[in-house]
Backbone and ligand atoms as CSV (ligand in chain L), in Angstrom:
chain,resi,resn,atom,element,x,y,z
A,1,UNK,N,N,14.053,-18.421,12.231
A,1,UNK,CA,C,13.563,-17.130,12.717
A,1,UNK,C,C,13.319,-16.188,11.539
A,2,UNK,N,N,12.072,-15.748,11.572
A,2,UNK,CA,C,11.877,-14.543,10.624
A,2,UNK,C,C,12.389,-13.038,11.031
A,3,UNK,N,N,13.448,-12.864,10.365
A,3,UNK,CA,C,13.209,-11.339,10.531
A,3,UNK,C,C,12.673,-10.166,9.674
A,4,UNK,N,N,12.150,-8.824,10.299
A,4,UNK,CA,C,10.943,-8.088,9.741
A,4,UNK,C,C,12.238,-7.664,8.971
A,5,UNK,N,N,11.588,-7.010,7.727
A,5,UNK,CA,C,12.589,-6.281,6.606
A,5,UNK,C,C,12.839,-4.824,7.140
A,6,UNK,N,N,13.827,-4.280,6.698
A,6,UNK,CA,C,14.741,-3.311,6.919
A,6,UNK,C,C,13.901,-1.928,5.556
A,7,UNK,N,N,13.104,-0.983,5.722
A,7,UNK,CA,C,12.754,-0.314,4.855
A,7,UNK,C,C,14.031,0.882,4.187
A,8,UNK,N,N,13.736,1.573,3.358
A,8,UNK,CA,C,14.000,2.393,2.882
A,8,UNK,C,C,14.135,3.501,3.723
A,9,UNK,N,N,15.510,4.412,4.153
A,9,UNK,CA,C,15.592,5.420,5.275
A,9,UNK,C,C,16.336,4.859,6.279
A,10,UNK,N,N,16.602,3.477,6.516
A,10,UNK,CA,C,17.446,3.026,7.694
A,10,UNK,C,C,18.496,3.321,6.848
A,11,UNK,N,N,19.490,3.517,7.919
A,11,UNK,CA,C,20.938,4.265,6.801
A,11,UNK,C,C,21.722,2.553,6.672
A,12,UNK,N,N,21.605,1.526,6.976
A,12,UNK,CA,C,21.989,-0.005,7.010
A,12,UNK,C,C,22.508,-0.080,5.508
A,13,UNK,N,N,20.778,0.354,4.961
A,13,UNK,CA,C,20.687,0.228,3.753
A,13,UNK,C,C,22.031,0.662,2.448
A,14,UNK,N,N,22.437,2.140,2.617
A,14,UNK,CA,C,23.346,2.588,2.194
A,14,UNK,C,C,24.284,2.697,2.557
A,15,UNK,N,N,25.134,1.746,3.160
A,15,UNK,CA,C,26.359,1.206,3.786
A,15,UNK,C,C,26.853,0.123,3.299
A,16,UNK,N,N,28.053,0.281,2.812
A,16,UNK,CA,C,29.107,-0.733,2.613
A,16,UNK,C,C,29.453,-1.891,3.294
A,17,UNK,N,N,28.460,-2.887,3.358
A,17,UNK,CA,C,28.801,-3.955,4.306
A,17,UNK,C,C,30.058,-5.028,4.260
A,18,UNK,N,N,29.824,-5.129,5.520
A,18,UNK,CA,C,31.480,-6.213,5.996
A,18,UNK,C,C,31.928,-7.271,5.315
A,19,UNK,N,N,32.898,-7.672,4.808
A,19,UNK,CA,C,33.013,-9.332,4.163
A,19,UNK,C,C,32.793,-10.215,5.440
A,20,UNK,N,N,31.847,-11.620,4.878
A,20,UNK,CA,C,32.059,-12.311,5.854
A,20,UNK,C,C,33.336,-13.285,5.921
A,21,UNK,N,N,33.749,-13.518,7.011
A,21,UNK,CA,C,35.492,-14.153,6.971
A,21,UNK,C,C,35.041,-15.423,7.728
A,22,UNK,N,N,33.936,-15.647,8.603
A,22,UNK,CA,C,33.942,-17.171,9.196
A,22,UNK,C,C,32.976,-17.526,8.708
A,23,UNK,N,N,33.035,-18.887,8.506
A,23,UNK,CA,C,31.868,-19.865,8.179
A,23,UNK,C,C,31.547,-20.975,9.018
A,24,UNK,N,N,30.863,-20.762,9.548
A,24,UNK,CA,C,30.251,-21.427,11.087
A,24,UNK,C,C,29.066,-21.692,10.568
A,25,UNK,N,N,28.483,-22.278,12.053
A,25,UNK,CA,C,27.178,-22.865,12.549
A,25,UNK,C,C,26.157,-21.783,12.207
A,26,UNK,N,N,27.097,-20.407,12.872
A,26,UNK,CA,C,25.927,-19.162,13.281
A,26,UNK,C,C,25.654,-18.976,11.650
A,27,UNK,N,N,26.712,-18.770,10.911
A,27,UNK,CA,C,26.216,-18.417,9.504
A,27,UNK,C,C,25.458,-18.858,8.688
A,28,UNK,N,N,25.692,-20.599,8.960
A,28,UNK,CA,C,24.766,-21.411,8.089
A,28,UNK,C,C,22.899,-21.398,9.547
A,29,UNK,N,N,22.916,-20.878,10.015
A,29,UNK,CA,C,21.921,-20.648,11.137
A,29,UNK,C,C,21.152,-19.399,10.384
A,30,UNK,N,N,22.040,-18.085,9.995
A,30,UNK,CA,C,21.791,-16.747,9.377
A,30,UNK,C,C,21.366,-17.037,8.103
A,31,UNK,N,N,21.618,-17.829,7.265
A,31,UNK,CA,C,21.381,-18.047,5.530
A,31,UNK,C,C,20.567,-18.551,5.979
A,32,UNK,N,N,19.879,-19.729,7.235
A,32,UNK,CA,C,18.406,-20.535,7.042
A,32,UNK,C,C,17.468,-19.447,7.623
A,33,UNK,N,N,17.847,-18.542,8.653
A,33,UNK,CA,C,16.845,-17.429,8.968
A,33,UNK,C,C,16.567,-16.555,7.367
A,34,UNK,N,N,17.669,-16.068,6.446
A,34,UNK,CA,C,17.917,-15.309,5.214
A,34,UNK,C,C,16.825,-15.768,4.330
A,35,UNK,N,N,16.565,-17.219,4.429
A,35,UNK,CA,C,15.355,-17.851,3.001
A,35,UNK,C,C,14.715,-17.702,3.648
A,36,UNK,N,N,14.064,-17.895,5.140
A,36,UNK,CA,C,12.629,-18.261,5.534
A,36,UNK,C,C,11.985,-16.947,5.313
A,37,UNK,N,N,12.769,-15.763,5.900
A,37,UNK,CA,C,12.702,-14.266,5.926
A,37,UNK,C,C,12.055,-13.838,4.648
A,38,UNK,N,N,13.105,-14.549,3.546
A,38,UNK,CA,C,12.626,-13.996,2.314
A,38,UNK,C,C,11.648,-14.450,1.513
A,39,UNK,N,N,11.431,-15.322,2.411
A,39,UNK,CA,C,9.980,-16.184,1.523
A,39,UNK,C,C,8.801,-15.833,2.400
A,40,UNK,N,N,8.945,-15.375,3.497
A,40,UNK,CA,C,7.752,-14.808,4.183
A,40,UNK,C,C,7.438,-13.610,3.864
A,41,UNK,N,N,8.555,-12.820,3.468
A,41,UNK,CA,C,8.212,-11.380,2.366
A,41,UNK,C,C,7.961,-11.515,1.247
A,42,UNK,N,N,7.641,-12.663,0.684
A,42,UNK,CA,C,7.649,-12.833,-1.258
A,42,UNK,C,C,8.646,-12.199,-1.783
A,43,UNK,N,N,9.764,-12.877,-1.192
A,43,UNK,CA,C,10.734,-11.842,-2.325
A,43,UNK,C,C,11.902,-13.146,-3.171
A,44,UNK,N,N,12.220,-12.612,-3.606
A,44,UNK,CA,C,12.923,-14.102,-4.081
A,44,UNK,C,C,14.651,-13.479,-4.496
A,45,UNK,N,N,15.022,-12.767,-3.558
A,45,UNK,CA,C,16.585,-12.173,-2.900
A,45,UNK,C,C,16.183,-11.695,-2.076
A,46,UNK,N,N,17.181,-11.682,-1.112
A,46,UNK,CA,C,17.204,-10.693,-0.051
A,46,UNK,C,C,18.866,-11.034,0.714
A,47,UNK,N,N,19.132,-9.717,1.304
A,47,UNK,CA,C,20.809,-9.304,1.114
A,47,UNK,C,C,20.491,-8.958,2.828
A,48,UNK,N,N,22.042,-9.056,3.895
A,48,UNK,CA,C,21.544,-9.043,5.172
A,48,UNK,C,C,21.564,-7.997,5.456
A,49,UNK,N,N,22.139,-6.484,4.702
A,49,UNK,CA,C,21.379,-5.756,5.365
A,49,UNK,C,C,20.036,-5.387,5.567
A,50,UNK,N,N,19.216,-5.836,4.458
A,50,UNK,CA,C,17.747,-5.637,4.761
A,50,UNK,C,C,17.229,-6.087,5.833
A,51,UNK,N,N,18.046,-6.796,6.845
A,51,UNK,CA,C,17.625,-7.246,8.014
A,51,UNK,C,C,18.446,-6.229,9.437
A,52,UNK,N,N,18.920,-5.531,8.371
A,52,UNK,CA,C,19.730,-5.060,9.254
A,52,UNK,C,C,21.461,-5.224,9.891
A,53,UNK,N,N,21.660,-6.399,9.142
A,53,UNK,CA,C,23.069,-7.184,9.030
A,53,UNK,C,C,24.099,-6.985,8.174
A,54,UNK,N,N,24.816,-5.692,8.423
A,54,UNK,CA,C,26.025,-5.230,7.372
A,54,UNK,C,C,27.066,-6.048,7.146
A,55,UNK,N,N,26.460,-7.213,6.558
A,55,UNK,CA,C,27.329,-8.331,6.080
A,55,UNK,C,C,27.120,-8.313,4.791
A,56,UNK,N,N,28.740,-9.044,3.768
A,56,UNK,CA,C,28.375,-9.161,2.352
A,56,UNK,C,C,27.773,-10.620,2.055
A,57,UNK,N,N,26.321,-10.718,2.366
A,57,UNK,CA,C,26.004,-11.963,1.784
A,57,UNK,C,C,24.527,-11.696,1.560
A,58,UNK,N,N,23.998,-12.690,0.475
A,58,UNK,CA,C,22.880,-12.445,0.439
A,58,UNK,C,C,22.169,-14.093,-0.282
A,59,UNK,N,N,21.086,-13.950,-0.047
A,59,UNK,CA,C,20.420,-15.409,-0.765
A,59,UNK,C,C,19.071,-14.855,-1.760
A,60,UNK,N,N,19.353,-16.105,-3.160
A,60,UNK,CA,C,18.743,-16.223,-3.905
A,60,UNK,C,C,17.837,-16.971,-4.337
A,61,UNK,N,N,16.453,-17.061,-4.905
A,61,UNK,CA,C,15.698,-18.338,-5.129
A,61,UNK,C,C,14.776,-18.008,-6.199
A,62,UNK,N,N,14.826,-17.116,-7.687
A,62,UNK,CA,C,14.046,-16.975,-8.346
A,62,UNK,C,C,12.996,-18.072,-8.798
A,63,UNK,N,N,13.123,-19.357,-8.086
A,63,UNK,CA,C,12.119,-20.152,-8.823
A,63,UNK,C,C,10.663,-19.993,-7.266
A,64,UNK,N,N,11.340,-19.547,-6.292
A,64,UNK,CA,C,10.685,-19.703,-5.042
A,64,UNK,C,C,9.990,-20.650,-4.791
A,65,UNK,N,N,10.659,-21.414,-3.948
A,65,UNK,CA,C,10.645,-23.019,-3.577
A,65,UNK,C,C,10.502,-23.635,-4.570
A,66,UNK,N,N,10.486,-23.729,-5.810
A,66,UNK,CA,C,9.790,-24.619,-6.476
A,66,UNK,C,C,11.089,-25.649,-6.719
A,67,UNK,N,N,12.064,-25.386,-7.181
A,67,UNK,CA,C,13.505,-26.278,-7.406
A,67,UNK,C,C,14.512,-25.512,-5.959
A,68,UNK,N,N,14.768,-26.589,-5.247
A,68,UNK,CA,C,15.415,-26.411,-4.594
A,68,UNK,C,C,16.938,-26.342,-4.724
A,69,UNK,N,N,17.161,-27.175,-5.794
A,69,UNK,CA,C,18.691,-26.878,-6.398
A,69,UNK,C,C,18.775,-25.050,-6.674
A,70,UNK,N,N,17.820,-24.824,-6.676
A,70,UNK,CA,C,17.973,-22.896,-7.398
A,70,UNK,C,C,17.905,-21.851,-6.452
A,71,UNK,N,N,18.280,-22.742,-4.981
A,71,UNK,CA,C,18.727,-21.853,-3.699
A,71,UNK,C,C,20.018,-21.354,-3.833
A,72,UNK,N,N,20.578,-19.770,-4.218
A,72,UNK,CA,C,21.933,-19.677,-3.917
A,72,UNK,C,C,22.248,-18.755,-2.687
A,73,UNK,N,N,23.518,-18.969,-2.463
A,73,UNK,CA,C,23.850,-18.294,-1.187
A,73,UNK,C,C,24.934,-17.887,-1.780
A,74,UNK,N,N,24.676,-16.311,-1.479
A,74,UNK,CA,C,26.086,-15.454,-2.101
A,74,UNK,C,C,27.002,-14.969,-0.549
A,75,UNK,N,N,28.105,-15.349,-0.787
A,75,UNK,CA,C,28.846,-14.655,0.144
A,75,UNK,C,C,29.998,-13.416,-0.116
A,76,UNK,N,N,30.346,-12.357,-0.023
A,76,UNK,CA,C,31.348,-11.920,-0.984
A,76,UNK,C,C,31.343,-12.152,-2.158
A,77,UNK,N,N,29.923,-12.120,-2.930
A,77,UNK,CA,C,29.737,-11.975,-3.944
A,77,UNK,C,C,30.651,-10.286,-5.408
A,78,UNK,N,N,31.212,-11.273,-6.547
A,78,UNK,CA,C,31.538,-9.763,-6.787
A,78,UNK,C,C,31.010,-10.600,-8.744
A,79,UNK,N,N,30.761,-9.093,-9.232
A,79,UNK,CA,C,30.062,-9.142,-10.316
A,79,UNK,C,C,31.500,-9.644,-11.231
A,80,UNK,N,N,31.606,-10.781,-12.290
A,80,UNK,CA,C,33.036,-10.150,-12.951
A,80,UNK,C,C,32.893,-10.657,-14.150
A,81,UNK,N,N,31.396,-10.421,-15.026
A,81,UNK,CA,C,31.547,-10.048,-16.415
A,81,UNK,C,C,29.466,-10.065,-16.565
A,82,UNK,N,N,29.273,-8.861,-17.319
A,82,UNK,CA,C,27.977,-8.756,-17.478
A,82,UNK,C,C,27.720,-8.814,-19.323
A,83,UNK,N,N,26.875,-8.632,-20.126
A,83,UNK,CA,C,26.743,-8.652,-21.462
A,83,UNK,C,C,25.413,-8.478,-21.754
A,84,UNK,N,N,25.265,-8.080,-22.696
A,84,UNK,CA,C,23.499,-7.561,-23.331
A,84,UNK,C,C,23.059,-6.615,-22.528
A,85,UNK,N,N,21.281,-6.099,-22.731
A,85,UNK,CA,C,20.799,-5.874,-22.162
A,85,UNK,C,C,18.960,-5.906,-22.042
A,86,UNK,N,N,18.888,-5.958,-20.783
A,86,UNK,CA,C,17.942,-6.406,-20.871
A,86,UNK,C,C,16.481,-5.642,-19.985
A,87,UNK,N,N,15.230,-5.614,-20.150
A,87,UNK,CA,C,14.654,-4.466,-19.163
A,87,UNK,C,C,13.451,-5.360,-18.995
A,88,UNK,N,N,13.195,-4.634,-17.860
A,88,UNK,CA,C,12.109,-5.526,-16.694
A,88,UNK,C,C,11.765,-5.054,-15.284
A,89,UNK,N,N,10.866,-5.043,-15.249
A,89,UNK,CA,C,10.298,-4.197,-13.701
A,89,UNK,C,C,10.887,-4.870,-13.026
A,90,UNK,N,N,11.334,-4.255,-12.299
A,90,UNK,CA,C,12.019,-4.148,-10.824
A,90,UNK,C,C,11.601,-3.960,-9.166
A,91,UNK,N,N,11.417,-4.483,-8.291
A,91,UNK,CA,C,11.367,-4.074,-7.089
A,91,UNK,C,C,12.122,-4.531,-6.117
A,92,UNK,N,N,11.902,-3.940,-4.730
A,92,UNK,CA,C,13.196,-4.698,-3.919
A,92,UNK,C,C,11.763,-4.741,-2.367
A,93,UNK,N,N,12.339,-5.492,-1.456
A,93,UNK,CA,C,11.566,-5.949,-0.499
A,93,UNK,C,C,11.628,-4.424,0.324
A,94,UNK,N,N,12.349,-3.766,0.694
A,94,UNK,CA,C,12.785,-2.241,1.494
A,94,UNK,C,C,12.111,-1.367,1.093
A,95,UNK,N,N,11.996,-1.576,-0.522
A,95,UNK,CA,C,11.139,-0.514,-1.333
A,95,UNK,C,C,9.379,-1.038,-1.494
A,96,UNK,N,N,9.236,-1.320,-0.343
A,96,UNK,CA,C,7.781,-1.845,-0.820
A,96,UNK,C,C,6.776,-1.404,-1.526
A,97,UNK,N,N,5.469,-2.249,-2.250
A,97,UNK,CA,C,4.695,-1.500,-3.132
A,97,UNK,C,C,5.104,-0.383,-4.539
A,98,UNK,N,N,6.569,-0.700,-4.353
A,98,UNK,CA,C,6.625,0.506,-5.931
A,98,UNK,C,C,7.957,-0.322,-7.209
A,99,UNK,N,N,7.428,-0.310,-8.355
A,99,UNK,CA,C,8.486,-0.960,-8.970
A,99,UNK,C,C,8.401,-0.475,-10.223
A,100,UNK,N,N,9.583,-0.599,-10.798
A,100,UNK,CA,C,9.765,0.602,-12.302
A,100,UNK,C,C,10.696,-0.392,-13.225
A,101,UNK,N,N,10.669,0.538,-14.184
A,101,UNK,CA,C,11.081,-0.312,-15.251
A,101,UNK,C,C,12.406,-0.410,-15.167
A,102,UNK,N,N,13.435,-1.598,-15.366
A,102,UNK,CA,C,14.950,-0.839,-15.077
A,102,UNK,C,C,15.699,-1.549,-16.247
A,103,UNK,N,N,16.697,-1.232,-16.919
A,103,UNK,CA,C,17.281,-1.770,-17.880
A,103,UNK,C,C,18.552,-2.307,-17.182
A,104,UNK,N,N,19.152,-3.386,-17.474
A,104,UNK,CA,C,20.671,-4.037,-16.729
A,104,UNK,C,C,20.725,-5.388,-17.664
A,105,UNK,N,N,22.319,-5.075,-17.772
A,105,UNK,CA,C,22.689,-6.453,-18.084
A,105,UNK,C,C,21.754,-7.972,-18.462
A,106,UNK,N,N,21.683,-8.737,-19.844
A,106,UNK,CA,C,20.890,-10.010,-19.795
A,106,UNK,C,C,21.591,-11.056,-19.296
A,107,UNK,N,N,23.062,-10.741,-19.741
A,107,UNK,CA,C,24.099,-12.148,-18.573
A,107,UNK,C,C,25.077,-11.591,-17.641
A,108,UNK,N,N,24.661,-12.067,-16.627
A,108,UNK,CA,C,25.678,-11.577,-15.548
A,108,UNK,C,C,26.919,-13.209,-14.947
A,109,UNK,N,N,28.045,-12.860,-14.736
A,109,UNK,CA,C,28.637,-13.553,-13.773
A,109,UNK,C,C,29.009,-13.632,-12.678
A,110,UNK,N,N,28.822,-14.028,-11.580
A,110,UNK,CA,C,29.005,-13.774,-10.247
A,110,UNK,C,C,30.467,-14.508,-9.977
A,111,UNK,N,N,31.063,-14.300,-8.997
A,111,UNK,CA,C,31.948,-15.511,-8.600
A,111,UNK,C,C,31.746,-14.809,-6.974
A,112,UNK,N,N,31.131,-15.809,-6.184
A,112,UNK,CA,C,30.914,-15.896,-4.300
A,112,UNK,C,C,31.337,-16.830,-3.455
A,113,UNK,N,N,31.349,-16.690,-2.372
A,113,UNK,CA,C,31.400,-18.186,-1.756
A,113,UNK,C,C,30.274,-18.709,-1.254
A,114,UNK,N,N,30.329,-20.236,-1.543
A,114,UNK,CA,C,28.856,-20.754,-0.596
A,114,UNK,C,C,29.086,-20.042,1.213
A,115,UNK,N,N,28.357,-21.068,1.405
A,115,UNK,CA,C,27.856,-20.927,2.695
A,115,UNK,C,C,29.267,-21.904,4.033
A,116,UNK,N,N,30.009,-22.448,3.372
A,116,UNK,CA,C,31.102,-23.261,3.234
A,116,UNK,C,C,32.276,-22.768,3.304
A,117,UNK,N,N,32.319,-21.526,2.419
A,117,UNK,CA,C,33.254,-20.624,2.076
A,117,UNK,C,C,33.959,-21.167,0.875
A,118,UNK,N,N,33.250,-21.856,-0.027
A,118,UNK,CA,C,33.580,-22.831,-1.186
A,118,UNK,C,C,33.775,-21.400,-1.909
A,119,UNK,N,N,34.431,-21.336,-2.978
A,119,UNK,CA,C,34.399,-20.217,-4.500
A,119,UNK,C,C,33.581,-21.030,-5.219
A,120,UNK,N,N,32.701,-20.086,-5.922
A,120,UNK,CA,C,32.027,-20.437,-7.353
A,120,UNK,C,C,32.289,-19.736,-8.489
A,121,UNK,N,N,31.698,-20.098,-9.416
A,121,UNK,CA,C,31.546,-18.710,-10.373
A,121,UNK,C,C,30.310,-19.179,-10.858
A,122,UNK,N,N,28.992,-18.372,-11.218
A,122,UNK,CA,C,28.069,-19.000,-11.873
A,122,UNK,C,C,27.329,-17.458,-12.628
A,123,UNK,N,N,26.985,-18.112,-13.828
A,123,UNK,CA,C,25.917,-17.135,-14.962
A,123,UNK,C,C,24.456,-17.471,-14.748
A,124,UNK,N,N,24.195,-16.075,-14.324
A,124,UNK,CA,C,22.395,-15.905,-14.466
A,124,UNK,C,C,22.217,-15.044,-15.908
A,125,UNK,N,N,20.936,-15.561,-16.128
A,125,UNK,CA,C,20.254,-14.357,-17.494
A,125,UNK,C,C,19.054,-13.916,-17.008
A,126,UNK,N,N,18.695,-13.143,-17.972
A,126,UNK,CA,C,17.342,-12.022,-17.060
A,126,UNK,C,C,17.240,-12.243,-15.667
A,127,UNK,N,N,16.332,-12.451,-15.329
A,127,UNK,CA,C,15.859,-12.641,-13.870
A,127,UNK,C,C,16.867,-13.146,-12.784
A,128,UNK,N,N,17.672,-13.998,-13.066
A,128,UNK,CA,C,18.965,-14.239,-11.862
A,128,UNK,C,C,19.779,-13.618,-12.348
A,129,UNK,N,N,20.227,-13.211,-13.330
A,129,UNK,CA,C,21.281,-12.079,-13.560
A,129,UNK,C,C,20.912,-10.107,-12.772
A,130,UNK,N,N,19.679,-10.499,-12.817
A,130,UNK,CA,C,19.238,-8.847,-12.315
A,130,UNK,C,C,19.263,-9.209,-10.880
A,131,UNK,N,N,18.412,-10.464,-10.355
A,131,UNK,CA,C,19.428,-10.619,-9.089
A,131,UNK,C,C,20.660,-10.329,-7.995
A,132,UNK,N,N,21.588,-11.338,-8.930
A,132,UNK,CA,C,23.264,-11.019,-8.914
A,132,UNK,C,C,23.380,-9.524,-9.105
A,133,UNK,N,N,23.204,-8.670,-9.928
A,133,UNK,CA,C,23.403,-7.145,-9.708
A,133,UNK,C,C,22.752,-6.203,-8.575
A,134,UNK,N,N,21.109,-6.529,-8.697
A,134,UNK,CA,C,20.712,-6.403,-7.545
A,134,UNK,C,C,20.844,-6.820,-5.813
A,135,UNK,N,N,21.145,-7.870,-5.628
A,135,UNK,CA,C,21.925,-8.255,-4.341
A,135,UNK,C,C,22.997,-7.856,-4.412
A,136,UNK,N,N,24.258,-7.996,-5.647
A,136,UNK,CA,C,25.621,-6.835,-4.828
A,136,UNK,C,C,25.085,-5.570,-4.740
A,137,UNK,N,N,24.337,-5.064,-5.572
A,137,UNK,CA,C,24.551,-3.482,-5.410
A,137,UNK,C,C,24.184,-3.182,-3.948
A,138,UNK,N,N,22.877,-3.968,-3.216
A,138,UNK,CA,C,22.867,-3.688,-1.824
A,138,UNK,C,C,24.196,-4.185,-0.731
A,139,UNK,N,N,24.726,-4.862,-1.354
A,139,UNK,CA,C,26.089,-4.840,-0.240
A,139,UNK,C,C,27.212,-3.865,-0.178
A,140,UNK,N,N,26.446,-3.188,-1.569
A,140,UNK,CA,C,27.624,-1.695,-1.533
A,140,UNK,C,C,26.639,-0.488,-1.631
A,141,UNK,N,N,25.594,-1.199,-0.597
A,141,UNK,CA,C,25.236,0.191,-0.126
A,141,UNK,C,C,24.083,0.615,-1.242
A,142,UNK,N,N,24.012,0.370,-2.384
A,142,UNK,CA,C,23.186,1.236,-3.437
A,142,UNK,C,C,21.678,0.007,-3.533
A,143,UNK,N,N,20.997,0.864,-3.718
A,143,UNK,CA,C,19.431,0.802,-3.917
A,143,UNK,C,C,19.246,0.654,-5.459
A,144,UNK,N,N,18.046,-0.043,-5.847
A,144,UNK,CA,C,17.721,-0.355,-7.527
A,144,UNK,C,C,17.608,1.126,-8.011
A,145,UNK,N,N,16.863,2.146,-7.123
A,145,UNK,CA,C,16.446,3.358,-7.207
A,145,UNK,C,C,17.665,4.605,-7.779
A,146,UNK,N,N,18.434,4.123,-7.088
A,146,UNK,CA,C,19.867,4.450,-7.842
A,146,UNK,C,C,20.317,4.798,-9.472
A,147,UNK,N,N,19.681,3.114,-9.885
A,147,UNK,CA,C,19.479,3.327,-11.512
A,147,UNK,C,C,18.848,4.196,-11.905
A,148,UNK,N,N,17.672,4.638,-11.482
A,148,UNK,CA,C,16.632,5.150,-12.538
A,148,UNK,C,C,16.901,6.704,-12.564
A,149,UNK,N,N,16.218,7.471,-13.466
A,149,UNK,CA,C,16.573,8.821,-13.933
A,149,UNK,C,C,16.451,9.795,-12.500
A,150,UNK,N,N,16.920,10.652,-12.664
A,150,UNK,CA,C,16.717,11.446,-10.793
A,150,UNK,C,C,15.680,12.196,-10.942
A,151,UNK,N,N,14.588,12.412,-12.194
A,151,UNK,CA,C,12.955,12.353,-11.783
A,151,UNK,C,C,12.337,11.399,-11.221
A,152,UNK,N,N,12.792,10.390,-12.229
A,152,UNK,CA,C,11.714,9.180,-11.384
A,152,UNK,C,C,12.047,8.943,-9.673
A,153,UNK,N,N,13.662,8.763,-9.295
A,153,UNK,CA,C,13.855,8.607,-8.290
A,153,UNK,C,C,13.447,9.583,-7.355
A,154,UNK,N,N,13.687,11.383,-7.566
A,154,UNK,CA,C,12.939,11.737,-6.242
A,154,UNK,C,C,11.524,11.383,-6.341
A,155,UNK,N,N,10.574,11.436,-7.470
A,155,UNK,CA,C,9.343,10.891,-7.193
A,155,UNK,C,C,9.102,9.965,-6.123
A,156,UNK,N,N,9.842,8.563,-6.260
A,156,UNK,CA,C,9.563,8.210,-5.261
A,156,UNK,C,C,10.031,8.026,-3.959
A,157,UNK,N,N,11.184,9.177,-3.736
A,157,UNK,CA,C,11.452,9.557,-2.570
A,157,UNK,C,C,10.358,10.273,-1.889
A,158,UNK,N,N,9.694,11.406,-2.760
A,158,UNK,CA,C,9.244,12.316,-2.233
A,158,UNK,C,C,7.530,11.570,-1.550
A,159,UNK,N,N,7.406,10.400,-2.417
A,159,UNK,CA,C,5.933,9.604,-2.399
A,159,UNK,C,C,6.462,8.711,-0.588
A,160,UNK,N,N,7.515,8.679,-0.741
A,160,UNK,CA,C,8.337,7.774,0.665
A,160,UNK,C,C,8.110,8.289,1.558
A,161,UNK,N,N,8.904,9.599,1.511
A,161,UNK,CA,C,8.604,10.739,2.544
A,161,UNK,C,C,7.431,10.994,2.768
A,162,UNK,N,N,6.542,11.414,2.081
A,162,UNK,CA,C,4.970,11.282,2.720
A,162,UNK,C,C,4.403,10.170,3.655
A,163,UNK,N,N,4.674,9.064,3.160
A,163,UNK,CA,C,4.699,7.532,3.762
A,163,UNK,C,C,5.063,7.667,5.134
A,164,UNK,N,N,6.146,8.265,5.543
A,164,UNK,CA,C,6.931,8.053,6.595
A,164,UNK,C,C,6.280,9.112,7.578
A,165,UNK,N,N,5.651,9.902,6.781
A,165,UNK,CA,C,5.043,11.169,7.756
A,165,UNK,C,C,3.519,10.646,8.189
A,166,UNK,N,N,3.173,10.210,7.255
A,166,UNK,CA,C,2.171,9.494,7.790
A,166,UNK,C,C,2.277,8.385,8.731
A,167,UNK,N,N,3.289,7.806,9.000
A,167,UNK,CA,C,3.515,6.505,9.315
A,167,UNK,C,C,2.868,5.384,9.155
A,168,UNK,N,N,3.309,5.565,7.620
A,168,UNK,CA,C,2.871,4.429,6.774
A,168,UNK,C,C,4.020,3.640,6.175
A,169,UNK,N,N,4.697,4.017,6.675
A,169,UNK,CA,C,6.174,3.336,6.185
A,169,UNK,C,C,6.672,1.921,7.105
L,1,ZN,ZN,ZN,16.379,-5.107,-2.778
């Protein structure tokens, strides 16, 4: 099942979502709705509240489909060692059409559970490391938009808000 993405303004978004504690059928059912979702949006993360699901999990696939080994499924994902840094446009699926430059971490470490409720620990660099920061920060609620200077960010609040008045959002 595809579900439509969760924009920018649903308050989902900036909420502290739930740990997940069971690992069932329904969950491994929710992570196969989580990729199809996110590959029908071109996005290559996506976290469940963008669906609306204040759960801490989210799935990853920076190669998008291409290696299937490079599907991850974060569950209770928590960040626990970052290093360097590194900068690169940014966007998120909620924030559609707008993406800025953002500086973060070049190695990140995650430690989550699969889908199993297995523990991992695994290191991304650039692009799956901005990932891993980017998918927790939406399970605690915070937006990429967050980072950036609070010109750039009301800019594109204020470009949002027009959006929404128009109902173009
Ligand atoms: Zn995002």
């Amino acid at each position: 099942m595809i579900y439509p993405i969760v924009k920018f303004g649903d308050p989902v978004l900036e909420r502290r979502a739930e740990p997940v504690t069971v690992f069932d059928d329904e969950l491994k059912k929710l992570v196969d709705d989580m990729f199809e979702s996110m590959y029908a949006a071109h996005g290559v993360g996506l976290a469940a509240p963008q669906i609306g699901i204040s759960k801490r999990l989210a799935v990853i696939d920076i190669t998008f489909k291409e290696d299937p080994s490079a599907k991850l499924v974060l569950a209770n994902p928590e960040i626990v060692h970052t290093e360097g840094r590194h900068t690169q446009n940014e966007g998120c699926l909620s924030i559609p059409d707008f993406r800025e430059s953002l500086t973060r971490p070049r190695t990140v470490t995650i430690r989550a559970q699969d889908v199993d409720g297995k523990f991992y620990n695994k290191t991304g660099e650039e692009l799956l490391a901005r990932a891993f920061l980017h998918e927790t920060d939406h399970l605690n609620g915070k937006l990429y938009i967050s980072h950036l200077s609070a010109l750039k960010r009301d800019l594109i609040k204020r470009k949002i808000r027009k959006l929404i008045k128009a109902g173009e959002w």
